[in-house]
N, C-alpha and C positions, 0 to 999 in steps of 0.2 A: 297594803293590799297584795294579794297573791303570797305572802311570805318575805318580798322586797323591803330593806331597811330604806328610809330615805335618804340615808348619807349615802347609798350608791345608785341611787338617779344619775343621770349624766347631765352633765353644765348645757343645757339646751342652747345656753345665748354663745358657749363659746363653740359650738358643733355650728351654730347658722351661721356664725361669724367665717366658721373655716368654711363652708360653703359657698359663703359668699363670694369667698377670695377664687375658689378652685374654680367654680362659675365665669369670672373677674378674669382670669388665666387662662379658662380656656375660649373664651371669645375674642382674646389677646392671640393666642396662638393659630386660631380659625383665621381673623383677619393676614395676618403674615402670613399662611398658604394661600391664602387668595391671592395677596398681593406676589407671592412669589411665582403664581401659574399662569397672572396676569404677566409678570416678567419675561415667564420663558414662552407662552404664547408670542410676545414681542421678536422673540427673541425667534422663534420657527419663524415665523413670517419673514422677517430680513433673510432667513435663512435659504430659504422659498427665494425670495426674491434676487438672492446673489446665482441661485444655481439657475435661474431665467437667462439671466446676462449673460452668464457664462456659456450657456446652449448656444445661446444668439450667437455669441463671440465667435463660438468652433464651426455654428453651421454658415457663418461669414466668411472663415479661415478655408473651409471645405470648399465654397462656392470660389473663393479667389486661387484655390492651387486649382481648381481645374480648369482655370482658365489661360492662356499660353502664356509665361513670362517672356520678357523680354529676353534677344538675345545675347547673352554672356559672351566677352573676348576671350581670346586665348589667355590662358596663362591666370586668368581669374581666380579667386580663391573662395574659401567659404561665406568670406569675409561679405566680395561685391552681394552676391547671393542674399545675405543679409541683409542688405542696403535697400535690392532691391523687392524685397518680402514686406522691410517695413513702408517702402512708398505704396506699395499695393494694399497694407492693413494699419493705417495709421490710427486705425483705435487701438490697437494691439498692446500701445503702451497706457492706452486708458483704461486697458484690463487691469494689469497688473499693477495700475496705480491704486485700482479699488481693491483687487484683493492684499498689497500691501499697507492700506488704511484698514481691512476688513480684521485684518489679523494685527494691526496696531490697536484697533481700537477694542480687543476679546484683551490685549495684553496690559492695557491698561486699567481695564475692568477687574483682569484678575488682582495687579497692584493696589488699586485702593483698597481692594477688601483682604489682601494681604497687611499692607496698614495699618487699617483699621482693627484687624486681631492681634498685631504688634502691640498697640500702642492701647491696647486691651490689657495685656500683659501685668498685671503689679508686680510692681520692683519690690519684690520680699531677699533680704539674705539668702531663704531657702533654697529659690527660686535662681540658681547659678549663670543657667544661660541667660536671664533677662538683659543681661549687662553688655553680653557678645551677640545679637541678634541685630538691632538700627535699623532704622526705615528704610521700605525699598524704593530704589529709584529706575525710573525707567531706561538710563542709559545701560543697567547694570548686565551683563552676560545672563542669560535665562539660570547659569546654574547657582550662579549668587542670588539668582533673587527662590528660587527654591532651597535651597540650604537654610534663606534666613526665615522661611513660609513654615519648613521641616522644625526649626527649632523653637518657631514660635506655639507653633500646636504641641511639643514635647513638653513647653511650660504649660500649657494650658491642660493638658490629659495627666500634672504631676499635681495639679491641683482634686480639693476635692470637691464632687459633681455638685453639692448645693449653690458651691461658689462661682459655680459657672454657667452663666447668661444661657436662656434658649437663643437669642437672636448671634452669640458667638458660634454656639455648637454650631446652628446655619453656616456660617462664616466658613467653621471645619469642614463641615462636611461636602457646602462648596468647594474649599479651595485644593480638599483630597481628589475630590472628583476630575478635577481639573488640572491635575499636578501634569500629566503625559500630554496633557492637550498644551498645555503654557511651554513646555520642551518642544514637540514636534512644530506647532505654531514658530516658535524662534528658528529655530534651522531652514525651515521653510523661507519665512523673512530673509536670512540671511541670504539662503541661497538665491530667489530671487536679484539681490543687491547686487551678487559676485556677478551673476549671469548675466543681469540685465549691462553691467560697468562693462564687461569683455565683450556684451553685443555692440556697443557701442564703437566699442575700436575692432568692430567686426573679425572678431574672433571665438574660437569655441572656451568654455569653461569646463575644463578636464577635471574629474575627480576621479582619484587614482585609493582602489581599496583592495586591504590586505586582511585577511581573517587567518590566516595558519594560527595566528597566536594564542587561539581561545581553543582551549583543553578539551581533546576528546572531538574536534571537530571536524578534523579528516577520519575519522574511524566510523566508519558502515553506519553502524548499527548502537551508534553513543546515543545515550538520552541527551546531552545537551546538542549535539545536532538535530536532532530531532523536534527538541523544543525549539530552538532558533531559526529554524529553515525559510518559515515562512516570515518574520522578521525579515532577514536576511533580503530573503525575495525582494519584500516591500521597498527596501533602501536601494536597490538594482533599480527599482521600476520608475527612481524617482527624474529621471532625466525622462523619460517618455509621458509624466503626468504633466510637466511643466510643458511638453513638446506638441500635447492636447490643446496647451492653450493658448499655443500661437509664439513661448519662448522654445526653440530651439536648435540650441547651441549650446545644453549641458549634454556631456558624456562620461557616462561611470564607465571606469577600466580597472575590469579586475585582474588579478594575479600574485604573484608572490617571487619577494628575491629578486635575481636580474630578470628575470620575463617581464616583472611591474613595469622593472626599469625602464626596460626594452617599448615595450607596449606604449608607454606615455611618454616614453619620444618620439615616438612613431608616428603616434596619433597630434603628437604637439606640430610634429614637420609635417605630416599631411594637411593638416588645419592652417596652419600657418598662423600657429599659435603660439606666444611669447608665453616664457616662464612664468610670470606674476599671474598668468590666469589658468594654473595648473592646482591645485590642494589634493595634496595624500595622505592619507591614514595607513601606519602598516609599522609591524615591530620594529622596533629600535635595529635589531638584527639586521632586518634589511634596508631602513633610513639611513644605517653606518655602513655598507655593503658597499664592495667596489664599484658595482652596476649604479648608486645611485652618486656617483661622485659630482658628474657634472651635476646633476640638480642641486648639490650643497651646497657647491663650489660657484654657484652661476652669479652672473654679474649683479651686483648690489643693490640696481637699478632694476632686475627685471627675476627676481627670485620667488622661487613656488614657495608654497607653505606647507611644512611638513612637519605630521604630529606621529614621533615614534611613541609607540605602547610597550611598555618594558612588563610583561608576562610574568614576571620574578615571585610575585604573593599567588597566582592563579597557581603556578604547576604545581608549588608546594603543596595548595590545598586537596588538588586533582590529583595529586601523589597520596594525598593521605585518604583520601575519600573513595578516588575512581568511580566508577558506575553505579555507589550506593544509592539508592533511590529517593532515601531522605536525606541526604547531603549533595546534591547538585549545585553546581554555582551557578548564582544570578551577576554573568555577564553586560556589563550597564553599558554594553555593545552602541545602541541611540545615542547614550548620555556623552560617549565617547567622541561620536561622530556630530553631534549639535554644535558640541564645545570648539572640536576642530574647524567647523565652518563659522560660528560666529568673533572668534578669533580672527579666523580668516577675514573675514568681512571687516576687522575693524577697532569690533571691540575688545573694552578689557578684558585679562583676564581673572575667574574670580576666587575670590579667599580658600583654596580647596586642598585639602591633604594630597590630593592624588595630583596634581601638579609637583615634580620632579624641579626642569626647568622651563623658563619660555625666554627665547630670545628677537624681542621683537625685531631687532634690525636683522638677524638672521633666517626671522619666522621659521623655525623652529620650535616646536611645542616636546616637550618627555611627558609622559604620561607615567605611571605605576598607579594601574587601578588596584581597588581591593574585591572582593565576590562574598559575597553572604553565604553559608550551604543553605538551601531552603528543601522544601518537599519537589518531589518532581512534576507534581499535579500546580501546586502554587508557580512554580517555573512557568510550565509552560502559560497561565494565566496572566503570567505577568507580559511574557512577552505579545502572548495575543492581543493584551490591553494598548502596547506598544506598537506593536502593526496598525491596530483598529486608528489610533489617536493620526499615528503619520498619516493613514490613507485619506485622513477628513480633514487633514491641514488643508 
């Protein structure tokens, strides 16, 4: 009929067949964004409910400074001050017990389902990283368990797309989402840990930060100050977020060379604050600098922890590029500063090219980062994504 031969009819039962399935698939995929909306509804609510607490917590903090402390002897230090801040707010440490469970238990969340895309993984020949990758563990430094999260998605995006699961791709597209929150989340932790151990023996927790060393950064009018500025901002502001909620006793001190130096002894003998509760970040140049000798040299027992940044791959590349627009360097400036405080705090540290030396009995960290060129627009994105994730720790 019509002119139609029969032999090119279409296979009617295998067209409803395939309907069937696509049908089959996508009520499969409907149910899992339900179930995922149901998730992150869960997941506002807590979220709602942690920023209540927290209101409560500062307008209780607000109501007890204005009320007259006791008063202080001669010769007092920051220290008594402390003592007697925490008699007057003794939930103070039941804040920070929940936002230290609040941001253990987003970290764990992120681990299984890092995991769970591991161990996704098939062990093909092809498939080279699948062999260097291993299950992550929750003791692990944040930057080892994103290294092994980065390599597990690299096997899985070297795959081809039929092969790979919708409920993985969720999995990716999750754990991409999340990579600067699982970073900022750890530093935050740590820093909590350092601050809360030095309130205890009633003393300040000094973080001593050096930036000379990133290219182009004292120059006016460089696109990468520009793009890092407000980063930068946001990691200053981090002793006064903490100070919001009833910890403080962090003090970021900046500067460069012997003024650091200068400054964070200064600030250490004002406080009457011992060496082991001081952490600095600042090039090698000046971690090896005559001004920082006593803090190399200090006693065994009560030594700062200091991570020099050896600049050596950055100027090379900032020599060849300068102010090109598409070749800016993405300074991993955070990634630097996480690693240096979870260190500090305790942990390992983890399988990374850019680790130089670390000497734990000396606490000592070398660093030699490397820089990606990227665009100047994707730059500064990145770092905004990097402000945004710290400011929501």
């Amino acid at each position: 009929m019509f002119g139609f031969k029969r032999s090119q009819d279409p296979d009617l039962r295998a067209l409803r067949k395939e309907g069937l399935k696509i049908v089959r698939e996508n009520h499969r995929l409907r149910s899992k964004v339900e179930s995922l909306e149901k998730d992150m509804n869960i997941m506002r609510e807590e979220i709602r409910r942690l920023q209540f607490i927290i209101k409560e917590y500062q307008q209780m903090l607000f109501k007890s400074k204005a009320q007259k402390p006791p008063p202080v002897k001669p010769g007092q230090g920051m220290g008594d001050n402390a003592k007697v801040e925490d008699r007057n707010n003794p939930r103070v440490s039941q804040l920070f017990e929940l936002v230290e469970s609040s941001l253990n238990s987003e970290r764990a969340r992120f681990i299984e389902t890092g995991n769970r895309l591991i161990n996704s993984v098939p062990s093909k020949p092809d498939l080279e990283v699948t062999s260097t990758i291993g299950v992550i563990d929750k003791t692990m430094a944040t930057a080892e368990i994103k290294q092994r999260v980065e390599r597990a998605i690299a096997a899985i995006d070297s795959m081809k797309k039929e092969d790979v699961t919708p409920e993985t791709q969720v999995a990716i597209e999750s754990l991409k989402e999340n990579l600067n929150q699982l970073e900022a989340d750890g530093a935050v932790g740590s820093l909590i840990v350092l601050a809360r151990k030095a309130k205890k023996e009633n003393q300040k927790l000094i973080i001593g930060l050096e930036t000379d060393w990133i290219p182009g950064i004292n120059v006016e009018n460089s696109l990468q100050r520009q793009a890092i500025t407000a980063l930068m901002k946001e990691i200053d502001a981090i002793g006064e977020a903490l100070k919001s909620m009833g910890l403080d006793n962090v003090e970021v001190v900046r500067g460069s060379g012997e003024r650091l130096a200068n400054a964070l002894l200064s600030e250490a003998d004002k406080t009457h604050t011992n060496m082991h509760n001081i952490v600095v970040m600042a090039s090698t140049r000046t971690i090896n600098s005559d001004g920082f000798a006593s803090l190399r040299n200090a006693n065994e027992n009560d030594r700062p922890f200091l991570t020099g940044i050896d600049p050596t791959e950055l100027i090379k590349l900032y020599t060849e590029f300068g102010e090109a627009v598409s070749k800016q360097l993405y300074i991993r400036l955070a990634g630097l500063l996480y690693m240096t405080l979870e260190l500090a705090a305790g942990k390992e540290p983890p399988q990374s090219p850019i680790i130089v030396s670390y000497d734990k009995k000396l606490r000592i960290l070398i660093l030699l980062p490397k820089a990606d060129p990227i665009d100047y627009e994707v730059l500064k994105n990145t770092y905004a994504a990097e402000k945004t994730a710290l400011s929501a720790a």
